[in-house]
Structure formats: structure tokens, C-alpha cells
C-alpha positions in Angstrom: 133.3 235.1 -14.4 132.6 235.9 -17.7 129.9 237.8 -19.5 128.7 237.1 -22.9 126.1 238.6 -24.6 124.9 237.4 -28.6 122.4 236.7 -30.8 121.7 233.7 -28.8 121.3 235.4 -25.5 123.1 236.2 -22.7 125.3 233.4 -20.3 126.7 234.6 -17.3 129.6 232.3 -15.7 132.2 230.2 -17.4 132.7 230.0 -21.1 133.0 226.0 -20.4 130.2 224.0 -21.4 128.2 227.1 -22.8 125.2 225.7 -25.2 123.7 228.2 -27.5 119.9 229.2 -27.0 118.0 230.9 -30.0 117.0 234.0 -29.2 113.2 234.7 -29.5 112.2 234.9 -32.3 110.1 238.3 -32.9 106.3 238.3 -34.6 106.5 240.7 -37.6 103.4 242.4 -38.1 101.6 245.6 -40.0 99.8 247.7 -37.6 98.2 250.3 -40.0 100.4 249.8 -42.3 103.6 250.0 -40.5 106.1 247.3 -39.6 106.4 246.1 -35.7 108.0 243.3 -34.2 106.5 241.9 -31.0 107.4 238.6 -29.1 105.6 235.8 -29.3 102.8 235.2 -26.9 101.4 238.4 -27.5 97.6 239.2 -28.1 95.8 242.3 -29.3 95.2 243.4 -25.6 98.9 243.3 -25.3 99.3 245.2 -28.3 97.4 247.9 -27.8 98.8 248.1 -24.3 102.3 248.4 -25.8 100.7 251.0 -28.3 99.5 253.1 -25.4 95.6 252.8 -26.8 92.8 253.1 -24.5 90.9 249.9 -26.0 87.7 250.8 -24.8 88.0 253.4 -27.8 89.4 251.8 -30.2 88.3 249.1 -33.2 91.1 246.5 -34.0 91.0 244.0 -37.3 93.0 241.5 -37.4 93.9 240.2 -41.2 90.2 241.7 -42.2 88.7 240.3 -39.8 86.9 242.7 -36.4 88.4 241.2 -33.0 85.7 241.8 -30.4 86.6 244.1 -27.5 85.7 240.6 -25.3 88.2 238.9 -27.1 91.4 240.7 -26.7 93.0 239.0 -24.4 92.2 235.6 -25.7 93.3 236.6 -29.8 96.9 235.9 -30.0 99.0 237.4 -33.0 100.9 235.6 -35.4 103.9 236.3 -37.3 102.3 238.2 -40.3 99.5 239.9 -39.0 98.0 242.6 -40.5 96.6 244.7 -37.7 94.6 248.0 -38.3 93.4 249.9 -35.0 90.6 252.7 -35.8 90.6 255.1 -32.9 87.0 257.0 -32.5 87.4 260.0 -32.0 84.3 262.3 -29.8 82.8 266.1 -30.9 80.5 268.2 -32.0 
């Protein structure tokens, strides 16, 4: 039994009759400023879930444009996305 791991994925069995698979291809975006790859299928609720973000106190714009806390789950990113999240911060 053979293992292989590449680029193209991993196969576990025989090397006969192996066919390359692409491996996903990442999303490259700029979340405030910074670069970040994410898969694709992922949208700004996922995002901020992977950021750690409470998104109930947060503001996210997505190339210029405010994404609406109801619309989170239903924005998905694209490969070049410019992404800044504002956090709001409470005090006195």
C-alpha cells in the first residue's frame, strides 16, 4: 500500500492507475491590509469565525462596500477581496 502525498493531493493505495487531482485552489485576500488565503466557499461569517471575531461587534467591508451583519453567511469571498473588519471597541 502506498502513500503519496503532492501538490495534487493525497492517494492512498496502489501507485497503478493514479490520476492527478488539483489541489484547491486557495482565495487570496487583504483583510486590513494583510495577505490571507482561505478556501473557496468561504463567506465573511466564515471568515470572521476563522479570525476569532465576535461579529456581533464588528463592521466588515468588503472591496468598499459595508456587508450587513444579516448578510454574512450569504456574502461569499472571491479571490481578491479586499476585506477590512472594524472592531468597536466599549468605554468611558
Amino acid at each position: 500500500m502506498a502513500l503519496l502525498c503532492s501538490r495534487y493531493g493525497i492517494y492512498h493505495g496502489s501507485n497503478e492507475g493514479l490520476t492527478e487531482r488539483p489541489a484547491k485552489t486557495m482565495l487570496q485576500l487583504t483583510v486590513n491590509g494583510e495577505g490571507r488565503k482561505v478556501e473557496p466557499g468561504t463567506c465573511v461569517s466564515d471568515l470572521v469565525t476563522i479570525l476569532g471575531l465576535d461579529g456581533r461587534k464588528i463592521a466588515v467591508e468588503r472591496n468598499l462596500a459595508i456587508v450587513p451583519r444579516s448578510y454574512y453567511a450569504q456574502t461569499a469571498l472571491a479571490d481578491g477581496d479586499r476585506i477590512e473588519i472594524v472592531a468597536f471597541v466599549g468605554g468611558g
